[in-house]
Structure formats: C-alpha cells, structure tokens
N, CA, C and O atoms as a printed pandas DataFrame, in Angstrom:
     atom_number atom_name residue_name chain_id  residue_number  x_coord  y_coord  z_coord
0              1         N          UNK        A               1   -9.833   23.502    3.395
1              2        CA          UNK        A               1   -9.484   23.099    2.042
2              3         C          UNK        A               1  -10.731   23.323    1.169
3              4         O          UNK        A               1  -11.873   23.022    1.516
4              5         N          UNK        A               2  -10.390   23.880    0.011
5              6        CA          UNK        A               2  -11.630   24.101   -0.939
6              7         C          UNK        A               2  -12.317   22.846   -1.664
7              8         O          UNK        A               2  -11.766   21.746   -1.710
8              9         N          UNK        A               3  -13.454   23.090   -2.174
9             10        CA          UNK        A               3  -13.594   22.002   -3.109
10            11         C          UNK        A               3  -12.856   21.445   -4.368
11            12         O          UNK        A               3  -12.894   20.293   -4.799
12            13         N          UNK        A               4  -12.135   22.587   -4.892
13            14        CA          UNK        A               4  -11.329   22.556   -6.334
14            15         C          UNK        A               4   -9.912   21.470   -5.751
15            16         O          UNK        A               4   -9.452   20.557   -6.437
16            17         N          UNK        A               5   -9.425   21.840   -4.388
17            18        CA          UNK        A               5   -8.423   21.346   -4.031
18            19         C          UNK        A               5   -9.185   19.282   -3.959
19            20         O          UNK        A               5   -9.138   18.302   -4.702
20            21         N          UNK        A               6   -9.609   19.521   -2.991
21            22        CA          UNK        A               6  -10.621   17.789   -2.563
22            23         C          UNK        A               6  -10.431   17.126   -4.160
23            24         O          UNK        A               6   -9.763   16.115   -4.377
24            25         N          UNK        A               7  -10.927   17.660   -4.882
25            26        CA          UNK        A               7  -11.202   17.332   -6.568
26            27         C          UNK        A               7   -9.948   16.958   -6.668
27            28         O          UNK        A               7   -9.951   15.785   -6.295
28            29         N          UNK        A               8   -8.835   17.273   -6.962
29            30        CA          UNK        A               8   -7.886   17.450   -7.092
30            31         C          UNK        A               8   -7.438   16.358   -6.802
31            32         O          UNK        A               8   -7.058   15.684   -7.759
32            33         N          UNK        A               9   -7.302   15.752   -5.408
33            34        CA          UNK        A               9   -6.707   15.449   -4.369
34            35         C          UNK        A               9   -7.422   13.477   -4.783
35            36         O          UNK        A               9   -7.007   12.331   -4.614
36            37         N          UNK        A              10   -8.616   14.126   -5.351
37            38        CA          UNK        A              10   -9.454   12.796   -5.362
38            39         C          UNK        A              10   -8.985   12.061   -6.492
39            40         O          UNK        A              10   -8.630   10.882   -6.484
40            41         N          UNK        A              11   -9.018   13.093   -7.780
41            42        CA          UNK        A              11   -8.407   12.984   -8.845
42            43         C          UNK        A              11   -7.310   11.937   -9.125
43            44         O          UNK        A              11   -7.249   10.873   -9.742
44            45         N          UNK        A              12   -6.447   12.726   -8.382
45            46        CA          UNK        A              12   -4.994   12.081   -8.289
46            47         C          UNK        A              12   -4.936   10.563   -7.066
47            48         O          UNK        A              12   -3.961    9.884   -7.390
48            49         N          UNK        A              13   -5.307   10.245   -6.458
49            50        CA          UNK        A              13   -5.693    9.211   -6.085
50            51         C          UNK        A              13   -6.238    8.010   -7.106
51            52         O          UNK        A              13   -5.706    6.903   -7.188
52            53         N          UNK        A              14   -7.449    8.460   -7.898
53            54        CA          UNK        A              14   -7.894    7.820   -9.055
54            55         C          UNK        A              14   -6.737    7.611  -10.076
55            56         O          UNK        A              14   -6.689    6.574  -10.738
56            57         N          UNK        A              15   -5.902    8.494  -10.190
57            58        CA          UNK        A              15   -4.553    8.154  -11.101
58            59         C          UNK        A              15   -3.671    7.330  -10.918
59            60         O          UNK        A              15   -3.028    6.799  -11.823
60            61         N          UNK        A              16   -3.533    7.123   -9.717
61            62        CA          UNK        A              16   -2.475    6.409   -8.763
62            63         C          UNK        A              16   -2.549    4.992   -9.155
63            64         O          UNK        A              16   -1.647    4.213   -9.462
64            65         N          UNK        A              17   -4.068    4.797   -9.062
65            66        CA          UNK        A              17   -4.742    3.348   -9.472
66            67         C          UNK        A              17   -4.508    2.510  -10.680
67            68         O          UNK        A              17   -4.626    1.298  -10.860
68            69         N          UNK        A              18   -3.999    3.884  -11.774
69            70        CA          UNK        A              18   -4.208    3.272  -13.016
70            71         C          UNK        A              18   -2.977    3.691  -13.092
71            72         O          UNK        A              18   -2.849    4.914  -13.052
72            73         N          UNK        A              19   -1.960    3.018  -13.195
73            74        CA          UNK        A              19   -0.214    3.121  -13.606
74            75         C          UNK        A              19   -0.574    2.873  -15.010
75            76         O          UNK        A              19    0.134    3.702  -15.582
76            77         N          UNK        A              20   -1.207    2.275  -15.890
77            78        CA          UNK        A              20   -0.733    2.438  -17.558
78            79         C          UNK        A              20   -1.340    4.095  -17.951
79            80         O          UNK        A              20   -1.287    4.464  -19.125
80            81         N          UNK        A              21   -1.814    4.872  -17.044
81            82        CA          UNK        A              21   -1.783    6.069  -17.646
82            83         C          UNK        A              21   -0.540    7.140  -17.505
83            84         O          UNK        A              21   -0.499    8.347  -17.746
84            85         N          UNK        A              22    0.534    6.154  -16.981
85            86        CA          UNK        A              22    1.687    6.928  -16.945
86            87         C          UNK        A              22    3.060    6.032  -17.914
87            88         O          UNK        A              22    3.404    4.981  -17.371
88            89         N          UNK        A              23    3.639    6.303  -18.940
89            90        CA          UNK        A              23    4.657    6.256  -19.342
90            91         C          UNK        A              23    6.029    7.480  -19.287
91            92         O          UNK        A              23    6.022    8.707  -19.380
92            93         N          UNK        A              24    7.231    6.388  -19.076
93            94        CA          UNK        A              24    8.182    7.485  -19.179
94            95         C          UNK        A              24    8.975    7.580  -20.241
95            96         O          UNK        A              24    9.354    6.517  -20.731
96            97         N          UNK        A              25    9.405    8.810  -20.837
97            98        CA          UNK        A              25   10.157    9.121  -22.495
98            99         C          UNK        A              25   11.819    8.968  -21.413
99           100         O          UNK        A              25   12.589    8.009  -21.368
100          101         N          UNK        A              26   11.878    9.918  -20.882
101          102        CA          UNK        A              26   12.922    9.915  -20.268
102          103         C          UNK        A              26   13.133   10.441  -18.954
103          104         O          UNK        A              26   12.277   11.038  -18.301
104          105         N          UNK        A              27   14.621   10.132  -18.494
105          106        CA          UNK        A              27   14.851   10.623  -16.933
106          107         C          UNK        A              27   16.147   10.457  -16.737
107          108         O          UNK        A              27   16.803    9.798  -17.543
108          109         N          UNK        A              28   16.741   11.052  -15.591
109          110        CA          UNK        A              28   18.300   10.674  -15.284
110          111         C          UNK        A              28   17.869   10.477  -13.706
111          112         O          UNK        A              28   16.799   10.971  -13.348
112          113         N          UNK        A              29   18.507    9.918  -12.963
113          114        CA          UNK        A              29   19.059   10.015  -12.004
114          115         C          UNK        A              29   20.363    9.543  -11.575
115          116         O          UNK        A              29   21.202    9.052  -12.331
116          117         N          UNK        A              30   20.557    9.797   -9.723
117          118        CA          UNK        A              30   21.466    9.747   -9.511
118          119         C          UNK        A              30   21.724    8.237   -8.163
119          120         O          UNK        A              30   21.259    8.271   -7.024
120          121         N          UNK        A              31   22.407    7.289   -8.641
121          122        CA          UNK        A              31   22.237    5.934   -8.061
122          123         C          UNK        A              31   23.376    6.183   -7.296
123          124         O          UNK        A              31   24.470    6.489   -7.771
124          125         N          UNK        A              32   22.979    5.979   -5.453
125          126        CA          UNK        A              32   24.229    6.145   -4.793
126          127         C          UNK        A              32   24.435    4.649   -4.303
127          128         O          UNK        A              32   23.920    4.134   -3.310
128          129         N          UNK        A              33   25.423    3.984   -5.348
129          130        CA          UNK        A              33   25.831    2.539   -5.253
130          131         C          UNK        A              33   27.249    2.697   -3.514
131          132         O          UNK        A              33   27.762    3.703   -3.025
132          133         N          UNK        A              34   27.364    1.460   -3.191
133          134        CA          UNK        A              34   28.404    1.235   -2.290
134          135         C          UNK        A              34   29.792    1.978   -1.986
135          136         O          UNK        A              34   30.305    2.295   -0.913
136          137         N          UNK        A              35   30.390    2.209   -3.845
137          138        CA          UNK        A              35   31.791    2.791   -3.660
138          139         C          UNK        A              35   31.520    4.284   -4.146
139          140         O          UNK        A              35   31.964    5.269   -3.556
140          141         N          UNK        A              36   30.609    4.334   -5.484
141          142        CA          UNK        A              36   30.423    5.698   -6.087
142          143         C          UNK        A              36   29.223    5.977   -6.301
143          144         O          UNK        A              36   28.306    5.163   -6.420
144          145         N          UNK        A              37   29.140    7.404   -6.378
145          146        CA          UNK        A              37   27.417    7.771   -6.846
146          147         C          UNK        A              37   27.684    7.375   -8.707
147          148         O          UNK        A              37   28.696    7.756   -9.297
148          149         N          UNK        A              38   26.743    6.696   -9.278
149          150        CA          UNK        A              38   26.569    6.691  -10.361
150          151         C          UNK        A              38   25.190    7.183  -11.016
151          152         O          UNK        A              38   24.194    7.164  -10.292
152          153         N          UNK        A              39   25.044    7.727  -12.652
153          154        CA          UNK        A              39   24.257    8.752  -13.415
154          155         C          UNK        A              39   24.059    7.647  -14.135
155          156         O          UNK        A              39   24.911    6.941  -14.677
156          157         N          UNK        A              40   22.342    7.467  -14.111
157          158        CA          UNK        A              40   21.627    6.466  -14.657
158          159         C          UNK        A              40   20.766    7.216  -15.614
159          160         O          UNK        A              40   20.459    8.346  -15.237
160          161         N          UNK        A              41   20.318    6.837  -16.755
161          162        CA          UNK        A              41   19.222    7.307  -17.816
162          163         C          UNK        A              41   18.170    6.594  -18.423
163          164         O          UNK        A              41   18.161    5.368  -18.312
164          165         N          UNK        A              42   17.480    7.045  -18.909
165          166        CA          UNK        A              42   16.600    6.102  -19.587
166          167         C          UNK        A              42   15.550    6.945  -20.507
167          168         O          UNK        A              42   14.633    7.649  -20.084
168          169         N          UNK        A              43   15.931    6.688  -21.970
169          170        CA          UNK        A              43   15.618    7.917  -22.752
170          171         C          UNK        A              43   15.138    6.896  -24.100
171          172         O          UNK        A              43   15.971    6.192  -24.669
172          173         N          UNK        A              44   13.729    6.927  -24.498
173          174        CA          UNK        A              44   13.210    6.577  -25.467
174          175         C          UNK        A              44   13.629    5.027  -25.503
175          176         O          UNK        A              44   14.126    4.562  -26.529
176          177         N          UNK        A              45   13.402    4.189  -24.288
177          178        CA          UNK        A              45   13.383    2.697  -23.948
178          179         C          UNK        A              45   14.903    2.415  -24.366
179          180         O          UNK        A              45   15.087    1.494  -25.162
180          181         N          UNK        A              46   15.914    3.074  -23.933
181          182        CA          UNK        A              46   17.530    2.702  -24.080
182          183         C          UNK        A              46   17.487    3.393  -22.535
183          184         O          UNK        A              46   16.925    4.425  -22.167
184          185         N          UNK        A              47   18.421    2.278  -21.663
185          186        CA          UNK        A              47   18.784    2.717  -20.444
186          187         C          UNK        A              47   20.663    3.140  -20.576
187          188         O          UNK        A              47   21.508    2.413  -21.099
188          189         N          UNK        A              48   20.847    4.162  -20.093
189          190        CA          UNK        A              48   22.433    4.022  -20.061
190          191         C          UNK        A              48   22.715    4.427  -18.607
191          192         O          UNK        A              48   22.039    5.265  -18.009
192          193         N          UNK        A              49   24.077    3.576  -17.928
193          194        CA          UNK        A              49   24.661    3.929  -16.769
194          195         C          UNK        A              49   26.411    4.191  -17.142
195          196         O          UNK        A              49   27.273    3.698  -17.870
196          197         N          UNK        A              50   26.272    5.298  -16.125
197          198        CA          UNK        A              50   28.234    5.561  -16.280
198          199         C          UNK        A              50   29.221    4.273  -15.584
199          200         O          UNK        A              50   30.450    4.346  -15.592
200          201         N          UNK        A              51   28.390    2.989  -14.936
201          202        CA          UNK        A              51   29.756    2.274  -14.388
202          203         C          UNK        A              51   30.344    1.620  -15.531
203          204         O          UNK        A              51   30.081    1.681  -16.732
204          205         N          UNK        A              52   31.327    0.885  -14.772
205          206        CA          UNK        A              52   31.531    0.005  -15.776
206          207         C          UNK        A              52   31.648   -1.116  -16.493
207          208         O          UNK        A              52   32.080   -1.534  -17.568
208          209         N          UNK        A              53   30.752   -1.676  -14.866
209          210        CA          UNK        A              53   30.032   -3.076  -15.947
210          211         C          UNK        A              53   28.645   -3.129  -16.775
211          212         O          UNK        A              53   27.945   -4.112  -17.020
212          213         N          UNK        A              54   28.430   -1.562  -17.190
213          214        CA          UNK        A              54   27.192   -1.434  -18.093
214          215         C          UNK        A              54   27.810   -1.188  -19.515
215          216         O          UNK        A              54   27.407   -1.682  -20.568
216          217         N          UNK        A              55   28.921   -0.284  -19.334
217          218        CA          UNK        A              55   29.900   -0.215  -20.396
218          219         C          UNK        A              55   30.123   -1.776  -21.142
219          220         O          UNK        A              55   29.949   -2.022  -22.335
220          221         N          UNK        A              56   30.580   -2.783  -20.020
221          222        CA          UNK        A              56   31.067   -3.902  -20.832
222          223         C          UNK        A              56   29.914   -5.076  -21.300
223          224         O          UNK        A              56   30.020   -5.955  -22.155
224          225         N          UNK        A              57   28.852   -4.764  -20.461
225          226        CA          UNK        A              57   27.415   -5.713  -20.316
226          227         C          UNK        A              57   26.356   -5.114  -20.862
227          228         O          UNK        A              57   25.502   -5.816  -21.405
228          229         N          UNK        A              58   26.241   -3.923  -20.826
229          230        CA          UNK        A              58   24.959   -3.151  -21.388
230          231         C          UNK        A              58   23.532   -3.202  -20.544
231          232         O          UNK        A              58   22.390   -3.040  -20.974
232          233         N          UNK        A              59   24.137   -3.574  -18.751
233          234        CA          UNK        A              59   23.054   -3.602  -17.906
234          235         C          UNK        A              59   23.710   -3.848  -16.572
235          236         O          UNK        A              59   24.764   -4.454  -16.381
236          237         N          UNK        A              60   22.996   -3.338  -15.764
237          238        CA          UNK        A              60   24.404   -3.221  -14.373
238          239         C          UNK        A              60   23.179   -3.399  -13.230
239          240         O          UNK        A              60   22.001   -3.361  -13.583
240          241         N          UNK        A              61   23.570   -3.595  -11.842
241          242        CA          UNK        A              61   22.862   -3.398  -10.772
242          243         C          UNK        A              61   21.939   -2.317  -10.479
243          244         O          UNK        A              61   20.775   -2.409  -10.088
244          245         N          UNK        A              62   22.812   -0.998  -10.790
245          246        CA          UNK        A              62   22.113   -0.211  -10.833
246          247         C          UNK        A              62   20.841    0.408  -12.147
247          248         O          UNK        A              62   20.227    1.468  -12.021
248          249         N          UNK        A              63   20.756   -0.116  -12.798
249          250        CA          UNK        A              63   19.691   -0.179  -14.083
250          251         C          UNK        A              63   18.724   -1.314  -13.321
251          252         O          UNK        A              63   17.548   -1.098  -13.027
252          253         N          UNK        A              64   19.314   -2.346  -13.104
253          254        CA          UNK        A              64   17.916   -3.491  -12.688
254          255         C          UNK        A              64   17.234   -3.109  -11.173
255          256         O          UNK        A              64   16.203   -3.602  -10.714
256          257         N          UNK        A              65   18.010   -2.204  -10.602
257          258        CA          UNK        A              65   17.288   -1.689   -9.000
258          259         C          UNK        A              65   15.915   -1.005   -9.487
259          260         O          UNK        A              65   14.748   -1.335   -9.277
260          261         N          UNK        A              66   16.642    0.402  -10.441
261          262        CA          UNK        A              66   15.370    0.769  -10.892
262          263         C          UNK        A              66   14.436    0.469  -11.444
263          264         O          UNK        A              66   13.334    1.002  -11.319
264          265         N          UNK        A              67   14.832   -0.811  -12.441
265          266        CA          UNK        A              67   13.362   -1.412  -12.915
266          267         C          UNK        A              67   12.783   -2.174  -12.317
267          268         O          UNK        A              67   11.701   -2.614  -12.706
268          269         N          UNK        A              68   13.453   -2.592  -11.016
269          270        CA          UNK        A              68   12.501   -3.414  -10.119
270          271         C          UNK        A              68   11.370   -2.316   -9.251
271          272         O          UNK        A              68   10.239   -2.604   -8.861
272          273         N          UNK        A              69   12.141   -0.913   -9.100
273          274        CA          UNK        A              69   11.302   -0.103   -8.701
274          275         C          UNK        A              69   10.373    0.639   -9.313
275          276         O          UNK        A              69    9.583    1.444   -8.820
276          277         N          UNK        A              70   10.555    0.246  -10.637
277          278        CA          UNK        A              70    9.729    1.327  -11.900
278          279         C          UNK        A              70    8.871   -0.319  -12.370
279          280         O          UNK        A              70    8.388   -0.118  -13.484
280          281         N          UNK        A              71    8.678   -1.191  -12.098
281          282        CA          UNK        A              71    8.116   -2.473  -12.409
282          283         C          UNK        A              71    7.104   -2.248  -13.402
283          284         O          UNK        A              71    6.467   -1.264  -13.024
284          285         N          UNK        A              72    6.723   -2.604  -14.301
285          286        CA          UNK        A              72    5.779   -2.870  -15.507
286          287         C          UNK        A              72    5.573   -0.810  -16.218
287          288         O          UNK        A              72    4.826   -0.392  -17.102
288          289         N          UNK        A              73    6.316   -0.243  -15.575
289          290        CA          UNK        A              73    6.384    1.095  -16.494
290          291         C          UNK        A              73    7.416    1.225  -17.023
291          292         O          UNK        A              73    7.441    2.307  -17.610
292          293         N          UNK        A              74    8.429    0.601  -17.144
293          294        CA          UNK        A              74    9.775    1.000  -18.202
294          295         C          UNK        A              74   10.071   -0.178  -18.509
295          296         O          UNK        A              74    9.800   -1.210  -17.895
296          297         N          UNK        A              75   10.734   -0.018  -19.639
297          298        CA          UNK        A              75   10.831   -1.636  -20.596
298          299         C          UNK        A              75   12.154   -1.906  -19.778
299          300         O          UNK        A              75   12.958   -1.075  -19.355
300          301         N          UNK        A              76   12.174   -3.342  -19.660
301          302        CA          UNK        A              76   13.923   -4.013  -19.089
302          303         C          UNK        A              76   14.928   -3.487  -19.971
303          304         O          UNK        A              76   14.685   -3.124  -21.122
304          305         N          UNK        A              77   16.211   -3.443  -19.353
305          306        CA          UNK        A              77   17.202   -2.972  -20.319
306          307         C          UNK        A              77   17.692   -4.935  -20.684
307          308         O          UNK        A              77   17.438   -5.888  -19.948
308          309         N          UNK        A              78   18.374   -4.960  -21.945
309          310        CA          UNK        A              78   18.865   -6.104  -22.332
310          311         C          UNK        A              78   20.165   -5.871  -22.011
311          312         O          UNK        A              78   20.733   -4.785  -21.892
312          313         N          UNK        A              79   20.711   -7.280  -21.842
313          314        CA          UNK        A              79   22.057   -7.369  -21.375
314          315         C          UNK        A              79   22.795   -7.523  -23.193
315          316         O          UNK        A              79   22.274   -7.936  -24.229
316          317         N          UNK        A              80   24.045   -7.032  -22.934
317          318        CA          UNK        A              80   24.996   -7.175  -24.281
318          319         C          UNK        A              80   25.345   -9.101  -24.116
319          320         O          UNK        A              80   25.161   -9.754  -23.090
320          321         N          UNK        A              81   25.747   -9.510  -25.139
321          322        CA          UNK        A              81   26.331  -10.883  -25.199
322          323         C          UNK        A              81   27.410  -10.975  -24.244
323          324         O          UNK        A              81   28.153  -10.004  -24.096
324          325         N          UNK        A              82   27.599  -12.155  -23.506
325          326        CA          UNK        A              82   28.906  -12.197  -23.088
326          327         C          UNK        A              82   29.895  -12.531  -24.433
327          328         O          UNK        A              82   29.605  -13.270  -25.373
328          329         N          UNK        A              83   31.005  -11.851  -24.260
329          330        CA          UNK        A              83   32.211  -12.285  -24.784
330          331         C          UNK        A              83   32.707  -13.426  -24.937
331          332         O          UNK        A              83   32.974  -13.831  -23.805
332          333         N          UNK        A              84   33.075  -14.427  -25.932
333          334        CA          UNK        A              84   33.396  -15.608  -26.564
334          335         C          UNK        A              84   35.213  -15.751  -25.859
335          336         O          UNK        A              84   35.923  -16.706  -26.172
C-alpha cells in the first residue's frame, strides 16, 4: 500500500470521529418491513414513507428505525395530530 493510500485511510478514520462533519440534504431508501418492502425519503429535513400509517400520522416505524440509526445526523420526523 502506498503512502497517498495510508493518508487516505488515516484521513477517513479522523472523519469517522467527527459525525457533525457530515449532514444529509437527502436520500431514499428501501425499508424491508414484515409484510412489504417500503420507499423511505428524507429530503431537506421532511421525511416521507409510502405506508400507510405515515400517510395518516406523518411518521411510521419505518422513519423512526432510521433515525434511531442515523441518531443526532437527521432531524426527527414530527408526528401529524391525532384526529379529534
């Protein structure tokens, strides 16, 4: 391995350390829940999911998995009001 690579290698280690030098604008993935795969987003601190208790809640299981896994780098999604 060269030196440019080691650098590199060291570099990114040093990055690892410091998570506020990483924010995310956006992303999709793909959440393979129990019954269906569901398409999760998160684009300029608005999360959207295709089930459909995000539709009726505005925050679902699968949105809070990932922010437990994305922890202090993506803002929480807010839940909608419950219904009166």
């Amino acid at each position: 391995m060269d030196s440019a690579m080691i650098g590199k290698i060291e570099k990114a280690i040093q990055y690892a350390q410091e998570p506020d030098r990483v924010s995310f604008d956006s992303f999709q993935v793909t959440f393979k829940g129990d019954h269906h795969n569901h398409i999760v987003t998160y684009k300029a601190g608005e999360w959207r999911c295709d089930c459909s208790f995000f539709k009726a809640r505005g925050v679902c299981s699968h949105i809070m998995t990932i922010e437990r896994i994305l922890a202090g780098i993506v803002a929480p999604a807010e839940a909608a009001p419950m219904p009166a």
